[in-house]
N, C-alpha and C positions, 0 to 999 in steps of 0.2 A: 234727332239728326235731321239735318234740313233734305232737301229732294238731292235725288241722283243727278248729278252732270255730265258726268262722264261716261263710258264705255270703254275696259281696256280689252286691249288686247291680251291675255295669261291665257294660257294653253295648260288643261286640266293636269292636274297630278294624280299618280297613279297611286291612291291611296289604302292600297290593299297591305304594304308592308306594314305600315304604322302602327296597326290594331285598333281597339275600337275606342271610342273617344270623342270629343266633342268635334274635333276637327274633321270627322268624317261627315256631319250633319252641315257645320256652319259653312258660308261664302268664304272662297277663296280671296275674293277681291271685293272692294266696298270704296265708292266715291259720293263723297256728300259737300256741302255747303257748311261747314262749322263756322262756330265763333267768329264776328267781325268781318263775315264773308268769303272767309278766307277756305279753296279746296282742300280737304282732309281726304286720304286715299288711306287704304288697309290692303296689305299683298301679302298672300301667303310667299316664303322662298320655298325653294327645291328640299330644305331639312323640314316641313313643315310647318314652321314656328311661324308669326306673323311677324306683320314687320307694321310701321304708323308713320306718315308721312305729313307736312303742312306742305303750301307751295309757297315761297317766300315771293309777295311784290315784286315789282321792277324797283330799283333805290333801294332793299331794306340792306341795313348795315352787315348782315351776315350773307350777302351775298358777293363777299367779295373775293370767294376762292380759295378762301382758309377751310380746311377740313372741319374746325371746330366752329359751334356754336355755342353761346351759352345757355342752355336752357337746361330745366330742370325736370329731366323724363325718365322714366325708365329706363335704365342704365346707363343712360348717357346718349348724347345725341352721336348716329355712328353712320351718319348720311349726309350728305352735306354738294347737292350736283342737280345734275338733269339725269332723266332715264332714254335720252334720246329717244326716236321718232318709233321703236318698234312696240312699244306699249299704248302708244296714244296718250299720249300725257305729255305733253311739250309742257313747257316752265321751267321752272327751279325750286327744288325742293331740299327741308329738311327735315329727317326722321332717326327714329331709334326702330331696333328689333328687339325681338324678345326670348334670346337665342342665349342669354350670360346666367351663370352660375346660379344655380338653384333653378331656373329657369327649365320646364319641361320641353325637351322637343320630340315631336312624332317618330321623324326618324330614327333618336336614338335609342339605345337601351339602356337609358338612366333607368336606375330601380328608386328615385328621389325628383323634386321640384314640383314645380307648380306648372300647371299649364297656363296661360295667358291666353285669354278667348278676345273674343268680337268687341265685345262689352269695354272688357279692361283698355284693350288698343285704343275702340275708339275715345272712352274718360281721358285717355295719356295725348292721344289727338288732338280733343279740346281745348288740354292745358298748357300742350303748346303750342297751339293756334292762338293763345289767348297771350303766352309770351311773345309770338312773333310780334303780334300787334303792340305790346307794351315799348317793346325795342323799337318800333319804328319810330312810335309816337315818341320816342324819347332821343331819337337822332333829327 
């Protein structure tokens, strides 16, 4: 993963409910330089789960306000905006979480799923860092 860019703004979570886990060790939050230059960010949400984000150009075709994009991530792309000014992170961005079916999250008490770590997010990151780019180049 290329060097850190950024610095967000996330206010710690209180992770004493969850129980013990890989998400009690790993960063909450994570901003790098991925594929084609483009900023990749990692966010823990308030249920635990992470979430994977690319920041789409100025011009790229999926920034035109449609909810959907097309890309092919981890459950589907379920972000699709800006996070406004209180994270630090001005742009536009789009991302999947890793909150769907089978899918482990800290908060809850699935007694099943899989947890999705630093690792997995940031691989899903990459590949769709690597679609953004495909899409532009092809509009």
């Amino acid at each position: 993963m290329g060097a850190l860019t950024t610095t967000i703004n996330l206010p710690p979570f209180d992770k004493s409910s969850w129980g013990p886990g890989p998400w009690q060790d790993e960063p909450d939050t994570k901003v790098w330089e991925g594929p084609h230059g483009l900023k990749c960010v990692i966010l823990r949400n308030s249920l635990g789960n992470l979430c994977g984000y690319v920041e789409l150009p100025e011009g790229h075709p999926w920034r035109d306000g449609r909810d959907y994009a097309p890309a092919d991530v981890h459950g589907g792309v379920t972000f699709n905006g800006t996070f406004g000014d209180d994270l630090g992170l001005p742009g536009h961005f789009v991302g999947f979480d890793c909150a769907h079916h089978m899918d482990m999250v800290p908060s809850m008490c699935r007694p099943y799923g899989k947890y999705r770590d630093t690792m997995f997010v940031a691989s899903h990151c990459g590949s769709l860092a690597c679609q953004v780019a495909k899409a532009e180049e092809a509009n």
